[in-house]
C-alpha positions in Angstrom: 94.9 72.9 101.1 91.4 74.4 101.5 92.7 75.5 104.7 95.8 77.5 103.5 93.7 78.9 100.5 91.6 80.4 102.8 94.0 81.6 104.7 95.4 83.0 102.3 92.2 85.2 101.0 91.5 86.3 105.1 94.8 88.1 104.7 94.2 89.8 101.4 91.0 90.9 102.7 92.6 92.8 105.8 95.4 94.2 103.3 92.5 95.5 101.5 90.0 96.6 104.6 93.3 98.0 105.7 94.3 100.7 103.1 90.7 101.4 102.6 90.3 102.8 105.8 93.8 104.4 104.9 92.1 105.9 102.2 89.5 107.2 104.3 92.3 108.4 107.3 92.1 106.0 109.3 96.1 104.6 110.7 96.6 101.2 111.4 98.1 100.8 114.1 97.9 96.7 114.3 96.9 93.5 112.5 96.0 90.5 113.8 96.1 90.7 117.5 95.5 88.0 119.3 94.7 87.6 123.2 94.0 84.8 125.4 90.3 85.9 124.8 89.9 86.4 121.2 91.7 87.9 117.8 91.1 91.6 116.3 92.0 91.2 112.2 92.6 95.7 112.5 93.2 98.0 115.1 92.8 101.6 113.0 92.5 104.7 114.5 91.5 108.3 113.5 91.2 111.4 115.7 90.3 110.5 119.2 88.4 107.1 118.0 90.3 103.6 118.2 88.4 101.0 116.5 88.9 97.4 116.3 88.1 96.0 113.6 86.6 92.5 112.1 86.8 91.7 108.6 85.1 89.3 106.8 85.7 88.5 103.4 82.6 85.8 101.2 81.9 85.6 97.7 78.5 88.1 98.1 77.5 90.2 100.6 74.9 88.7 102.2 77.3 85.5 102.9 79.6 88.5 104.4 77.0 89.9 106.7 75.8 86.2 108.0 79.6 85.6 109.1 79.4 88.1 111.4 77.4 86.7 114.7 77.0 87.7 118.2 79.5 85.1 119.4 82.1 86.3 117.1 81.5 89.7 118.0 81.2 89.1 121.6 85.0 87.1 120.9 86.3 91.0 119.1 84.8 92.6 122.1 86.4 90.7 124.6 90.1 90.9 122.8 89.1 94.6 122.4 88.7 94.7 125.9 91.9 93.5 126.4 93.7 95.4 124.8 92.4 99.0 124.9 94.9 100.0 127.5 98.0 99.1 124.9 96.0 101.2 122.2 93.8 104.0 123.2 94.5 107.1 125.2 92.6 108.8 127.9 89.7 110.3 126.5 89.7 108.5 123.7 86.3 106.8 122.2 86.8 102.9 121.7 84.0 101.0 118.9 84.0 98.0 117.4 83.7 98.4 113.5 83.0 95.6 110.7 84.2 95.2 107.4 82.5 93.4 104.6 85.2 92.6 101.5 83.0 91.0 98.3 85.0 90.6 94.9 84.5 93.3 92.6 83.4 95.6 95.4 84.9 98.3 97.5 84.9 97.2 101.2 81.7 98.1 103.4 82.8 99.3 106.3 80.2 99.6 109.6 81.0 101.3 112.6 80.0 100.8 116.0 78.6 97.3 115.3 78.7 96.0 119.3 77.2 97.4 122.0 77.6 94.9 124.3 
């Protein structure tokens, strides 16, 4: 139960991470991608930049910002690696982003968070 419930809230996070980067025009152009390496939540893109994207939703933000370690961003990068080819054009600039969703908060979104 505490399972689905979770579940459950991971997916209303990247709904909401999702049209705020809408709002900020950014297209997504995926959700939940998985690979044989790892999973990307978003893959959004705006001009020549394709990010992927990992969301993390916690009850405050510093909960939020301790979800996010180097092994579960080295996991992003390698599914981001992955997949670039299906997403990203020639010339294009690839980054992985992070976004924070706290209740009663608009979504923190960090770009470039890897550079591995």
């Amino acid at each position: 139960m505490k399972r689905q419930r979770a579940e459950r809230g991971g997916r209303r996070a990247e709904a909401l991470a999702a049209l705020f980067l809408q709002l900020k025009g950014w297209s997504i152009l995926a959700r939940r991608v998985r690979t044989p390496v790892g999973e990307v939540d978003l893959v959004a893109r705006r001009g020549r930049i394709v990010a992927f994207v990992e969301v993390k939703a916690r009850a405050n933000a510093g909960e939020a910002a301790l979800a996010l370690d180097e092994y579960r961003l080295k996991r992003v990068a390698a599914a981001a690696g992955a997949l670039a080819a299906r997403f990203a054009r020639t010339g294009d600039d690839i980054r992985i982003d992070a976004m924070f969703v706290v209740p009663w908060r608009l979504p923190r979104h960090l770009p470039n968070v890897w550079r591995g």
